[in-house]
PDB file of N, H, CA, C and O in Angstrom:
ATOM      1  N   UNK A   1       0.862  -1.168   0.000  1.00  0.00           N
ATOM      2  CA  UNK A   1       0.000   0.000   0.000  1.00  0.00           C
ATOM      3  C   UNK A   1       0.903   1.223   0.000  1.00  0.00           C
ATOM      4  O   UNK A   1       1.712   1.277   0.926  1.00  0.00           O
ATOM      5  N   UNK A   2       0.899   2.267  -0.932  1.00  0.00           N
ATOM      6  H   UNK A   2       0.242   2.223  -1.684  1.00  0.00           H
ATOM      7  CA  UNK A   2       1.215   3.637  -1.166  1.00  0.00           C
ATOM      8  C   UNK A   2       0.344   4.606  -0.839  1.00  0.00           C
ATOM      9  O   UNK A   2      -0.823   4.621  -1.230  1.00  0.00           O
ATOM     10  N   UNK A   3       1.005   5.691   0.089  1.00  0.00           N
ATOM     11  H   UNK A   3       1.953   5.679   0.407  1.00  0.00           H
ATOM     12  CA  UNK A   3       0.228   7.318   0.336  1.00  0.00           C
ATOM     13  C   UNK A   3       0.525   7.866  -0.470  1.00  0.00           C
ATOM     14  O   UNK A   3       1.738   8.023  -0.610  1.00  0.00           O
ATOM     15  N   UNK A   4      -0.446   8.499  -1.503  1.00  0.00           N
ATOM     16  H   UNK A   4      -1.431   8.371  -1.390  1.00  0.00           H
ATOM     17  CA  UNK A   4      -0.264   9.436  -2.176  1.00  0.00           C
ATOM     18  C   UNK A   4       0.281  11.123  -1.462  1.00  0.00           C
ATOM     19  O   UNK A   4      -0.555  11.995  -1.221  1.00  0.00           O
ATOM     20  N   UNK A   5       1.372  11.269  -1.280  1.00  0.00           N
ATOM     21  H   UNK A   5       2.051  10.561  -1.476  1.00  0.00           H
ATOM     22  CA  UNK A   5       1.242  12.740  -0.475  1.00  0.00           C
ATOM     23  C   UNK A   5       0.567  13.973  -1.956  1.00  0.00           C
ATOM     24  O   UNK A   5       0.566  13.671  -3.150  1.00  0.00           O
ATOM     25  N   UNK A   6       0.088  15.258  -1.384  1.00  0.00           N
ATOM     26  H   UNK A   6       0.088  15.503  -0.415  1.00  0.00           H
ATOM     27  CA  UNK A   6      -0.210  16.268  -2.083  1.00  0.00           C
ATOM     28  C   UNK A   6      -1.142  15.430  -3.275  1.00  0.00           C
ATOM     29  O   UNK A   6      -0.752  15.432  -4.442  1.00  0.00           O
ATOM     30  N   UNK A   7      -2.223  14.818  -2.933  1.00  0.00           N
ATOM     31  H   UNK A   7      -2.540  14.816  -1.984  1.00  0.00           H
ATOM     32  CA  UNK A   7      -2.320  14.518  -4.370  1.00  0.00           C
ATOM     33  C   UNK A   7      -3.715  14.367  -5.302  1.00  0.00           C
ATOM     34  O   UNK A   7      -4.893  14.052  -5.139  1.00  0.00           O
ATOM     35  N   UNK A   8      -2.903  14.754  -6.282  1.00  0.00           N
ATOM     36  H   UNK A   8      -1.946  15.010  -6.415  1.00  0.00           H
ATOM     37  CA  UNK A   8      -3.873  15.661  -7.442  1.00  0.00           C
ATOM     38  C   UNK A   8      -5.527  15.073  -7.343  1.00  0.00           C
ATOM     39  O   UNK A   8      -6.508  15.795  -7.525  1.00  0.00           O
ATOM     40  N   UNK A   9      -5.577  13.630  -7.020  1.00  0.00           N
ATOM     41  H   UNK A   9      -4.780  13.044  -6.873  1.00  0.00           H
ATOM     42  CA  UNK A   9      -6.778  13.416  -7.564  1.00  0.00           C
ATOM     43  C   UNK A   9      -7.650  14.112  -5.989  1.00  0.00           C
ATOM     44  O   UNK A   9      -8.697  14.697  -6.266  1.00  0.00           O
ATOM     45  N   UNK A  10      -7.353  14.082  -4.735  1.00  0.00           N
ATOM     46  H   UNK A  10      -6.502  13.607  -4.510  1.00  0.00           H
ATOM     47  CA  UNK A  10      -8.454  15.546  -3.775  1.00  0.00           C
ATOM     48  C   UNK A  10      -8.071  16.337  -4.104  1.00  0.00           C
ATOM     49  O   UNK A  10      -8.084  16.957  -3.041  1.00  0.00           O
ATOM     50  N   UNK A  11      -7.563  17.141  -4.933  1.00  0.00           N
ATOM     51  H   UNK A  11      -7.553  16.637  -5.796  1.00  0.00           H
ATOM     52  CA  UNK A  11      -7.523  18.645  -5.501  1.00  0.00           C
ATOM     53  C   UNK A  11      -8.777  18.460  -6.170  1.00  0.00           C
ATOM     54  O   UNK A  11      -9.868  18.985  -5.942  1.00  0.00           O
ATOM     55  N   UNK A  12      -8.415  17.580  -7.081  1.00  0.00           N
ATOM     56  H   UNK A  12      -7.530  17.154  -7.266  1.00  0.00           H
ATOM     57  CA  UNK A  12      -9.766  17.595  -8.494  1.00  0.00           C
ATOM     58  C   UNK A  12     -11.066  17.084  -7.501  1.00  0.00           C
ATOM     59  O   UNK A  12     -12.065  17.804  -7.490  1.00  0.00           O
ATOM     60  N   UNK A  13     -11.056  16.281  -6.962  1.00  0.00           N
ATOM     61  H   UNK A  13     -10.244  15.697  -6.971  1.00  0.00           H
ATOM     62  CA  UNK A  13     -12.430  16.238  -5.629  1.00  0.00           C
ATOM     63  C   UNK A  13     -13.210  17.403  -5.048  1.00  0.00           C
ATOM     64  O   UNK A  13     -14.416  17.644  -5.103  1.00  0.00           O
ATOM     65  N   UNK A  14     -12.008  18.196  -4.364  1.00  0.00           N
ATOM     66  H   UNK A  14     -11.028  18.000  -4.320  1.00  0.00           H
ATOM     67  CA  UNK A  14     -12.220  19.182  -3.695  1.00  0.00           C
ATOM     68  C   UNK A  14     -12.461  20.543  -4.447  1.00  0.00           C
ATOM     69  O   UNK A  14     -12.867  21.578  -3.920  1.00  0.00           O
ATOM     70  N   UNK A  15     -12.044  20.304  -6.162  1.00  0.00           N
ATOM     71  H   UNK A  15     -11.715  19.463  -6.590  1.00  0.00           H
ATOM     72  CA  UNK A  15     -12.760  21.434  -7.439  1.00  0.00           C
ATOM     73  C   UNK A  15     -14.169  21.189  -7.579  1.00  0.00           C
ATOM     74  O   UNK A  15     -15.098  21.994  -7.523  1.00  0.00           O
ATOM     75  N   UNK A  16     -14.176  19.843  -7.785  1.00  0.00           N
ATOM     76  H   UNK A  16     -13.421  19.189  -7.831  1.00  0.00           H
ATOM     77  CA  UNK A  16     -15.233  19.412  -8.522  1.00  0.00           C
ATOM     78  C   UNK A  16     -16.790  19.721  -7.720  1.00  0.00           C
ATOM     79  O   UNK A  16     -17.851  20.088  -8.224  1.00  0.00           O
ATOM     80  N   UNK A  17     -16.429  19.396  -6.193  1.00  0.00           N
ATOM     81  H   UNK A  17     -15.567  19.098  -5.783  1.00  0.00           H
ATOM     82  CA  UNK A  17     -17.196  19.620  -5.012  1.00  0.00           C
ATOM     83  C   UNK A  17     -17.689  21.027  -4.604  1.00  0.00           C
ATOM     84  O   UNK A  17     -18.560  21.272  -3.769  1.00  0.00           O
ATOM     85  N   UNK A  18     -16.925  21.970  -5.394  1.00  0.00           N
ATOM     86  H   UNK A  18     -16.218  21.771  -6.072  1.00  0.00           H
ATOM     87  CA  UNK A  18     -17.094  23.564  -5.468  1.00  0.00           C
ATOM     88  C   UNK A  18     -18.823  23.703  -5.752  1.00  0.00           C
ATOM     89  O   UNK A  18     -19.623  24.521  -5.298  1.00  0.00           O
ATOM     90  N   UNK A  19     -18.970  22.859  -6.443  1.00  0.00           N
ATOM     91  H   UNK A  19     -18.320  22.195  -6.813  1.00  0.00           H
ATOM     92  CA  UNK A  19     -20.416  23.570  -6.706  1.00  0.00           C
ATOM     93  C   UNK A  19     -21.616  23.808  -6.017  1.00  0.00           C
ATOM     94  O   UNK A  19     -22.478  24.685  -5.949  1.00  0.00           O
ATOM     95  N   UNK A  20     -21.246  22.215  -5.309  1.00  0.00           N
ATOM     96  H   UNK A  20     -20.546  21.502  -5.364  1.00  0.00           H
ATOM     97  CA  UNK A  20     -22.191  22.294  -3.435  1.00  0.00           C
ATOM     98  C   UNK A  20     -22.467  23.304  -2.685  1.00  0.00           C
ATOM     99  O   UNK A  20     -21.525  24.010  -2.325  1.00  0.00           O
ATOM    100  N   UNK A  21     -23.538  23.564  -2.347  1.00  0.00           N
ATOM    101  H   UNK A  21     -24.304  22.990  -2.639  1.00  0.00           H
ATOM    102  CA  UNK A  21     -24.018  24.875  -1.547  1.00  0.00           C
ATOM    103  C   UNK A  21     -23.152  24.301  -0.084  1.00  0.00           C
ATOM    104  O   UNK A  21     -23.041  25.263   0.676  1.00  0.00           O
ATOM    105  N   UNK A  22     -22.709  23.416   0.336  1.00  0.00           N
ATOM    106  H   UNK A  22     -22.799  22.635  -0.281  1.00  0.00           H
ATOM    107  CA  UNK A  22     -22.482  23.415   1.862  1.00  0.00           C
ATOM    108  C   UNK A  22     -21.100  22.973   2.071  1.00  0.00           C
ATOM    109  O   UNK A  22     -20.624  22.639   3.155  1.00  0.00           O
ATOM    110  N   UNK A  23     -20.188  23.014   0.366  1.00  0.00           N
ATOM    111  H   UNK A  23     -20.575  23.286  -0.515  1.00  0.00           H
ATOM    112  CA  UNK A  23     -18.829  22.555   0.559  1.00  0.00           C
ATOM    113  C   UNK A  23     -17.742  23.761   1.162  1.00  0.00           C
ATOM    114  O   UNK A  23     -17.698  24.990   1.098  1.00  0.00           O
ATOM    115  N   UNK A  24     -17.005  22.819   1.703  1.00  0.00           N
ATOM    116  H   UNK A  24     -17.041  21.821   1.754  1.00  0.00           H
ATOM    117  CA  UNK A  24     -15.763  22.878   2.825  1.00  0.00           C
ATOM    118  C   UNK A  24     -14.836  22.823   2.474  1.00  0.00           C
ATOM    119  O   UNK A  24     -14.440  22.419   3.568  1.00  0.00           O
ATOM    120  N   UNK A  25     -13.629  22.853   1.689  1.00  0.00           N
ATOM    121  H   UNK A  25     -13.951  23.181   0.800  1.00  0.00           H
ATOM    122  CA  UNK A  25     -12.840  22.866   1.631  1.00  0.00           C
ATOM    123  C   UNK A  25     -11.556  22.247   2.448  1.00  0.00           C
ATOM    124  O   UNK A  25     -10.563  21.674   1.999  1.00  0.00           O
ATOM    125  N   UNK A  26     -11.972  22.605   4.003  1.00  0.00           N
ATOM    126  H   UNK A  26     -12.779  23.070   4.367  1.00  0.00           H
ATOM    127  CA  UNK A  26     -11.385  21.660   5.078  1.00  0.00           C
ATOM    128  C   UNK A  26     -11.542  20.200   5.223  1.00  0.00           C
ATOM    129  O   UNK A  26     -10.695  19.383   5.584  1.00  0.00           O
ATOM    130  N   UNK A  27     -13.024  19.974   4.812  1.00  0.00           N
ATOM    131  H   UNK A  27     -13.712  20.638   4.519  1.00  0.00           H
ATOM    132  CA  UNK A  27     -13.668  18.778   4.944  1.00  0.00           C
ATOM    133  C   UNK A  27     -12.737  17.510   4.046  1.00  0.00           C
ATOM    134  O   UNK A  27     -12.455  16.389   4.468  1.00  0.00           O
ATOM    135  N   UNK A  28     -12.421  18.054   2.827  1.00  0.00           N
ATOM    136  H   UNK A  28     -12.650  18.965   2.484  1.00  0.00           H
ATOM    137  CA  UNK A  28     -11.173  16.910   2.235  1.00  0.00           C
ATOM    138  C   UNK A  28      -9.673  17.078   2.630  1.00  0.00           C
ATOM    139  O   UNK A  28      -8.728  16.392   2.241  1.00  0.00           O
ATOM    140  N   UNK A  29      -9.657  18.234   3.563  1.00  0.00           N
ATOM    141  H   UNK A  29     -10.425  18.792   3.878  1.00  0.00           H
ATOM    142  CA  UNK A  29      -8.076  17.778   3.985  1.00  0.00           C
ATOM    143  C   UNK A  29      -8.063  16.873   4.961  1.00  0.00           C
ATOM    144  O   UNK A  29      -7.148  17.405   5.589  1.00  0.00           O
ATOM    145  N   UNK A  30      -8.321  15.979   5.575  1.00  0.00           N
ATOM    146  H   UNK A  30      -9.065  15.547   5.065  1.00  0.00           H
ATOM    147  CA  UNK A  30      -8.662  15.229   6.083  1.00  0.00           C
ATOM    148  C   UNK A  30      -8.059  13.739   5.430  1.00  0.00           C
ATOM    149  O   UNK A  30      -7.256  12.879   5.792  1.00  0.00           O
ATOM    150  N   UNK A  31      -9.038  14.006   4.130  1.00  0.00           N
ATOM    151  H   UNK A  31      -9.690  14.705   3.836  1.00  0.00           H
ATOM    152  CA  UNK A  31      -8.820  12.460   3.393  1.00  0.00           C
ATOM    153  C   UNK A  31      -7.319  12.164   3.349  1.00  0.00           C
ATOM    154  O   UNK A  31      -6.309  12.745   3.748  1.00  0.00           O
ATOM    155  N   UNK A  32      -7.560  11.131   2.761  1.00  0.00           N
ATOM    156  H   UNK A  32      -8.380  10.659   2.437  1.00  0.00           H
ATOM    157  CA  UNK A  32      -5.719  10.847   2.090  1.00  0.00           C
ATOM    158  C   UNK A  32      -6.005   9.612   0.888  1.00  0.00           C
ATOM    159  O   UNK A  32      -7.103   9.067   0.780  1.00  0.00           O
ATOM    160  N   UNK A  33      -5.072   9.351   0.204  1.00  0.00           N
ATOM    161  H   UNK A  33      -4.179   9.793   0.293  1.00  0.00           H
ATOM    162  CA  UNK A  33      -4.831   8.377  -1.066  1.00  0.00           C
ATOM    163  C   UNK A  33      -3.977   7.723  -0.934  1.00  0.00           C
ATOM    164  O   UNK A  33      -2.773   7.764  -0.683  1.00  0.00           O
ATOM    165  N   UNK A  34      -5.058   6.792  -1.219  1.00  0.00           N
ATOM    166  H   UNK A  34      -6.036   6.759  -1.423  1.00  0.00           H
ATOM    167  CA  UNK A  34      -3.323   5.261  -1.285  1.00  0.00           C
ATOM    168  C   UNK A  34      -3.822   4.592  -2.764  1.00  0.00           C
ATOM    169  O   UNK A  34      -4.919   4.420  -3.294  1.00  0.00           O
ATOM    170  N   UNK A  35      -2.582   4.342  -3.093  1.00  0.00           N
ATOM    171  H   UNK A  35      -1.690   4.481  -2.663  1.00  0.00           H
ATOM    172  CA  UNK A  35      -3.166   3.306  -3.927  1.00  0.00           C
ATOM    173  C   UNK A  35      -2.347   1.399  -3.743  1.00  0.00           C
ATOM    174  O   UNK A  35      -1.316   0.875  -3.320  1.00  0.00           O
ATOM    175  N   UNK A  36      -2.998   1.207  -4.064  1.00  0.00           N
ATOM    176  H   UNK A  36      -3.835   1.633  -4.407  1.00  0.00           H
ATOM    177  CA  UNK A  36      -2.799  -0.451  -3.508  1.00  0.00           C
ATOM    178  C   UNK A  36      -2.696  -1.540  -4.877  1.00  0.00           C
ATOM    179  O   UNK A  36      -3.557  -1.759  -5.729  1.00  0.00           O
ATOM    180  N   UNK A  37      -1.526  -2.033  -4.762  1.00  0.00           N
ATOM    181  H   UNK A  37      -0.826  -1.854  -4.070  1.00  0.00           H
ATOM    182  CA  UNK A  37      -1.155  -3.091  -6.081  1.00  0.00           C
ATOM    183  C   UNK A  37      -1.255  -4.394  -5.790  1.00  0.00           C
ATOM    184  O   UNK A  37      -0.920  -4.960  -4.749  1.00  0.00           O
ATOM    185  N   UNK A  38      -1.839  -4.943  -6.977  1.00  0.00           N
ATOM    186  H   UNK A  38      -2.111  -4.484  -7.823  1.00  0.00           H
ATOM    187  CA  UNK A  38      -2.242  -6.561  -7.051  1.00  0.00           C
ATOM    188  C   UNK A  38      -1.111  -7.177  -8.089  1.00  0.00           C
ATOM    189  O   UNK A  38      -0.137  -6.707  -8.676  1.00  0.00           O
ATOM    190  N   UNK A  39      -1.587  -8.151  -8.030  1.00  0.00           N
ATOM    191  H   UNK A  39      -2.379  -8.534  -7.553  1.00  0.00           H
ATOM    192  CA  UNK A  39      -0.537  -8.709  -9.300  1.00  0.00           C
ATOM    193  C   UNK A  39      -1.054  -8.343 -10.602  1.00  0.00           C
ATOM    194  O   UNK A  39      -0.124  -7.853 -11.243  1.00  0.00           O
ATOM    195  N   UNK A  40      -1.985  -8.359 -11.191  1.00  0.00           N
ATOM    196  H   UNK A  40      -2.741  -8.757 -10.670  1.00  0.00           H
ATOM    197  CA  UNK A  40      -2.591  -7.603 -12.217  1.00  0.00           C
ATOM    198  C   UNK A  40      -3.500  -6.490 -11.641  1.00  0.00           C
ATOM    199  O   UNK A  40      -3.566  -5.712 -12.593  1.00  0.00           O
ATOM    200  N   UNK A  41      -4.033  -6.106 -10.919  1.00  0.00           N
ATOM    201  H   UNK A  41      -3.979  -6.739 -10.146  1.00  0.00           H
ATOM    202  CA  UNK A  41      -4.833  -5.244 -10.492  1.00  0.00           C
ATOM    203  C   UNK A  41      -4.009  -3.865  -9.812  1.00  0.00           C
ATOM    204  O   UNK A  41      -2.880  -4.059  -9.362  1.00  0.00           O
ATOM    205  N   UNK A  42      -4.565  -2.575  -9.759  1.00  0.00           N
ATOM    206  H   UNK A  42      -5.483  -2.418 -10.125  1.00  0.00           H
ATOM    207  CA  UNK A  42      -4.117  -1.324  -8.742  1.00  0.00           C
ATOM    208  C   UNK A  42      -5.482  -0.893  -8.447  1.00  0.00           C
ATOM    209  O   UNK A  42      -6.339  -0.977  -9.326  1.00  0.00           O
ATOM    210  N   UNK A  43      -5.750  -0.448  -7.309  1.00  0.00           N
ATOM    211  H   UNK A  43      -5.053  -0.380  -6.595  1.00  0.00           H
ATOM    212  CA  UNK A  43      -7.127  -0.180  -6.725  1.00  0.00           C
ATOM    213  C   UNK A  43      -6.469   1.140  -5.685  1.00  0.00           C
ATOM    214  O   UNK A  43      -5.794   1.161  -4.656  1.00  0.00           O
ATOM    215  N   UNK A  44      -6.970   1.991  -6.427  1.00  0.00           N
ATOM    216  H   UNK A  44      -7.518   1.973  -7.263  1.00  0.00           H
ATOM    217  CA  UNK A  44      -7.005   3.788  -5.250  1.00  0.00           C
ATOM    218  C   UNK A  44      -8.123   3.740  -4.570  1.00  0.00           C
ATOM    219  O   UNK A  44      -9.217   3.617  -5.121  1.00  0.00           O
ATOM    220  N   UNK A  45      -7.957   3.834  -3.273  1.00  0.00           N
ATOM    221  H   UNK A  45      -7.068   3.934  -2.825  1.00  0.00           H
ATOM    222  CA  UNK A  45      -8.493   4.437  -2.336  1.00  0.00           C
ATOM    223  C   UNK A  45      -8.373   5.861  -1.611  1.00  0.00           C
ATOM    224  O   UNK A  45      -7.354   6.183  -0.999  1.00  0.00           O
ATOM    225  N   UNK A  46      -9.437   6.642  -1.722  1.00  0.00           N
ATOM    226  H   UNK A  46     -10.264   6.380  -2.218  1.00  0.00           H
ATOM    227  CA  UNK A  46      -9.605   8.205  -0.917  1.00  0.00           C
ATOM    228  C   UNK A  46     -10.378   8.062   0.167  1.00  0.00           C
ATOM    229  O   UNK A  46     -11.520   7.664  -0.062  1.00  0.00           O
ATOM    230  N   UNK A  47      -9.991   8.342   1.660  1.00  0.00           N
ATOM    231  H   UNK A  47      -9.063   8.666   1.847  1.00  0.00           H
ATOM    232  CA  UNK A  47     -10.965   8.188   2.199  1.00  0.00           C
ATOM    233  C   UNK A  47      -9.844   8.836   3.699  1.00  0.00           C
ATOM    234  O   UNK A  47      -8.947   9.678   3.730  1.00  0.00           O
ATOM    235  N   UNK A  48     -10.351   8.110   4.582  1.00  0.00           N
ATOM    236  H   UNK A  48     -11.080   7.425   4.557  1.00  0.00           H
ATOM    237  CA  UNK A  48     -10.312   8.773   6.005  1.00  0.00           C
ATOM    238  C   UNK A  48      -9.071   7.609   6.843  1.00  0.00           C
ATOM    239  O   UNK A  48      -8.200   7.891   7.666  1.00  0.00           O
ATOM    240  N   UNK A  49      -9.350   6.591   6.381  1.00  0.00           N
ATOM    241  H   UNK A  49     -10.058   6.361   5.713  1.00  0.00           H
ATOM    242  CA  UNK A  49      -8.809   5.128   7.214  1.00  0.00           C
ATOM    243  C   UNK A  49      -9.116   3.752   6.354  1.00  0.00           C
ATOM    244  O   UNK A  49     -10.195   3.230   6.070  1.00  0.00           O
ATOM    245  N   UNK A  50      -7.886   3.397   6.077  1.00  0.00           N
ATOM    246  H   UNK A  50      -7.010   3.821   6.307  1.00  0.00           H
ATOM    247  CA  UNK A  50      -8.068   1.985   5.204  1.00  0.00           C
ATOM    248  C   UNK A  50      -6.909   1.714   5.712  1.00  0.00           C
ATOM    249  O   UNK A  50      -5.861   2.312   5.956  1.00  0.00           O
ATOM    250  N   UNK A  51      -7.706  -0.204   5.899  1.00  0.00           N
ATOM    251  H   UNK A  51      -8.558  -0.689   5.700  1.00  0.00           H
ATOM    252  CA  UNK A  51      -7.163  -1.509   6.093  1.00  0.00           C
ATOM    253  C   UNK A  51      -7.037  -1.866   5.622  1.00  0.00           C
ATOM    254  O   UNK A  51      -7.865  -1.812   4.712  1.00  0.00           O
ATOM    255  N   UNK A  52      -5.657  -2.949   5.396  1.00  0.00           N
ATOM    256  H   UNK A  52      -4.984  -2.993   6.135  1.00  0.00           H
ATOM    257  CA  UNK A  52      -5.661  -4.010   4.463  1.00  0.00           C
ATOM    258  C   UNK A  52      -6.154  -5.612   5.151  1.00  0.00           C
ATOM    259  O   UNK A  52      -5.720  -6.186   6.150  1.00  0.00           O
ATOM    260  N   UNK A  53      -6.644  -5.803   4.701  1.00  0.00           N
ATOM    261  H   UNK A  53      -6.997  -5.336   3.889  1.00  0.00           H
ATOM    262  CA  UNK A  53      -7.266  -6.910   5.892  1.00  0.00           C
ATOM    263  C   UNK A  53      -6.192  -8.720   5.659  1.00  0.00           C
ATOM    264  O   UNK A  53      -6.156  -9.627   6.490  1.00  0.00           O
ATOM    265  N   UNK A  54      -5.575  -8.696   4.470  1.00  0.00           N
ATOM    266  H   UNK A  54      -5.605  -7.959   3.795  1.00  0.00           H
ATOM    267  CA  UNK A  54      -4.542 -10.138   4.444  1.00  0.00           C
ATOM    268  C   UNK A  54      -4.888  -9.751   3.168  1.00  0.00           C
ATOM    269  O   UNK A  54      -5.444  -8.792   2.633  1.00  0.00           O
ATOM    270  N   UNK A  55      -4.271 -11.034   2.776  1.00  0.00           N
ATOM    271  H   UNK A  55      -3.819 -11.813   3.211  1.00  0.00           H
ATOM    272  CA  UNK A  55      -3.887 -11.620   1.156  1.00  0.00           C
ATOM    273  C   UNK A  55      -5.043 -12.568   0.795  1.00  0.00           C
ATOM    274  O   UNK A  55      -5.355 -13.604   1.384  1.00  0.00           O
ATOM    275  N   UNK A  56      -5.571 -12.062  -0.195  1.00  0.00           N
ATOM    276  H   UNK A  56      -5.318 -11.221  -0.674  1.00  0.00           H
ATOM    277  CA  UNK A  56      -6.820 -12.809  -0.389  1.00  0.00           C
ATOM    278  C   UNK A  56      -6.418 -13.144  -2.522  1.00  0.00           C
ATOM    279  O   UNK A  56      -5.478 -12.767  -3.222  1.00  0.00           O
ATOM    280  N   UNK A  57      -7.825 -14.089  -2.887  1.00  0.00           N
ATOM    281  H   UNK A  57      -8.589 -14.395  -2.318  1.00  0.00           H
ATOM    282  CA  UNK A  57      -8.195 -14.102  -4.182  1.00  0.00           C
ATOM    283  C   UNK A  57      -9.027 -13.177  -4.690  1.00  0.00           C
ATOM    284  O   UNK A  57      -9.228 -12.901  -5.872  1.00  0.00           O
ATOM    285  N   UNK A  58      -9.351 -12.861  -4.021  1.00  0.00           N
ATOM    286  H   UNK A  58      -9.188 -13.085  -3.060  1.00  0.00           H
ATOM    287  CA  UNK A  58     -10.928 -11.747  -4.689  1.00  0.00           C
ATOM    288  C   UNK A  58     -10.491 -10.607  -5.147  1.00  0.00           C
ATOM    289  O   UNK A  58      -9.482 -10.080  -4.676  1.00  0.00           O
ATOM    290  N   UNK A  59     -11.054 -10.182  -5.931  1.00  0.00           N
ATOM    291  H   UNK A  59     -11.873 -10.610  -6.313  1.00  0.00           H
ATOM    292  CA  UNK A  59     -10.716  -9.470  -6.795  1.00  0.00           C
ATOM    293  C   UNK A  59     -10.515  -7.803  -5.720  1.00  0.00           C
ATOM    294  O   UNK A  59     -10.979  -7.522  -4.615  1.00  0.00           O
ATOM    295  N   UNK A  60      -9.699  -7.069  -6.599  1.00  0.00           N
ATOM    296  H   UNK A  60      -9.323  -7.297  -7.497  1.00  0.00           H
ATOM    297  CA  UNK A  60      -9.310  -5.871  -5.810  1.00  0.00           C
ATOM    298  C   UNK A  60     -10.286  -4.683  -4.440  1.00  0.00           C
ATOM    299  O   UNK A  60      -9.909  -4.033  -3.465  1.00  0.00           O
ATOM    300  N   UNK A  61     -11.695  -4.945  -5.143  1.00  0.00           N
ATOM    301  H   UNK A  61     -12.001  -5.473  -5.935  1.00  0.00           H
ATOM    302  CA  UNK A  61     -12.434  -4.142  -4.512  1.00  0.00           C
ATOM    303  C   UNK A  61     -13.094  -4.969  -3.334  1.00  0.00           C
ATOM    304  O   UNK A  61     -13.622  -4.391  -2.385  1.00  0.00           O
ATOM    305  N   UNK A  62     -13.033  -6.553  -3.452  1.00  0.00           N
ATOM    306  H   UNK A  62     -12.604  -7.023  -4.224  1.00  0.00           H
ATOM    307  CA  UNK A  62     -13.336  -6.906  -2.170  1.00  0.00           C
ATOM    308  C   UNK A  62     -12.156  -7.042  -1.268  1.00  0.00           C
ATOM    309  O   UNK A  62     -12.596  -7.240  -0.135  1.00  0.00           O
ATOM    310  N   UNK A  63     -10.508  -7.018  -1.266  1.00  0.00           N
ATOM    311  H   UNK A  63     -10.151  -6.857  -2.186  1.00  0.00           H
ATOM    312  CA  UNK A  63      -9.504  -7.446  -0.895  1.00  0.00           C
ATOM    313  C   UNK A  63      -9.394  -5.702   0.238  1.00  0.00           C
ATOM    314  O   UNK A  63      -8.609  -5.878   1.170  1.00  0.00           O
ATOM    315  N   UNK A  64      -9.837  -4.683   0.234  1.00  0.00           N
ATOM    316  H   UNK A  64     -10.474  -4.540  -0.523  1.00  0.00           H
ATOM    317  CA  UNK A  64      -9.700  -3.961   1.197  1.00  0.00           C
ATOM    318  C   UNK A  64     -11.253  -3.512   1.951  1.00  0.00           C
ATOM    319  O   UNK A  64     -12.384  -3.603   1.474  1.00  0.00           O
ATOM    320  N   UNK A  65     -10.803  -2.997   3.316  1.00  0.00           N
ATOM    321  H   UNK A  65      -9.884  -2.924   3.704  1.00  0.00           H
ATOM    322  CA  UNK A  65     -12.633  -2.763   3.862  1.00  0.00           C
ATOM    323  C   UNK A  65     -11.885  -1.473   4.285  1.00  0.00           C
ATOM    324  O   UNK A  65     -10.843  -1.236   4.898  1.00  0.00           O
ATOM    325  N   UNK A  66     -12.820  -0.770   3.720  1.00  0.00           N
ATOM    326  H   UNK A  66     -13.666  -0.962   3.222  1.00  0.00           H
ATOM    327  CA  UNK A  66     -13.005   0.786   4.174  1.00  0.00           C
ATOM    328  C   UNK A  66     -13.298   0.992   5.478  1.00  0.00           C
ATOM    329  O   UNK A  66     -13.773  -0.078   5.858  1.00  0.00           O
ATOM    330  N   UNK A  67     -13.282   2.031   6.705  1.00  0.00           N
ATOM    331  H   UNK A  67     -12.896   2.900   6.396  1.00  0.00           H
ATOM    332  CA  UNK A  67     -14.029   2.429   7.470  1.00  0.00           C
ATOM    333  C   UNK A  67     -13.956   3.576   7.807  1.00  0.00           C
ATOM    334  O   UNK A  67     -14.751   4.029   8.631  1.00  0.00           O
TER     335      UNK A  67
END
């Protein structure tokens, strides 16, 4: 698993989110980015707190649990 530091894709989140009557700007500094490599697969995650839970078969999006 990789932290994305500074990175581009919550910038473009935190543009895109501009249009919201109740957006924050603070509210995505918070997040963070990882992205996570399979043997054929890469799966990014943005969020608050991610686990890797073991080494599994299943395909990339069941192999981490968000919380």
């Amino acid at each position: 698993m990789y932290w994305v530091e500074d990175s581009p894709f919550i910038a473009q989140l935190e543009r895109r989110n501009r249009v919201h009557p109740y957006h924050s700007a603070e509210h995505l500094k918070r997040y963070r980015h990882w992205i996570i490599t399979f043997q054929d697969d890469t799966l990014e995650v943005v969020g608050t707190i991610a686990r890797v839970m073991g080494e599994s078969e299943p395909p990339p999006s069941q192999a981490v649990i968000l919380s």
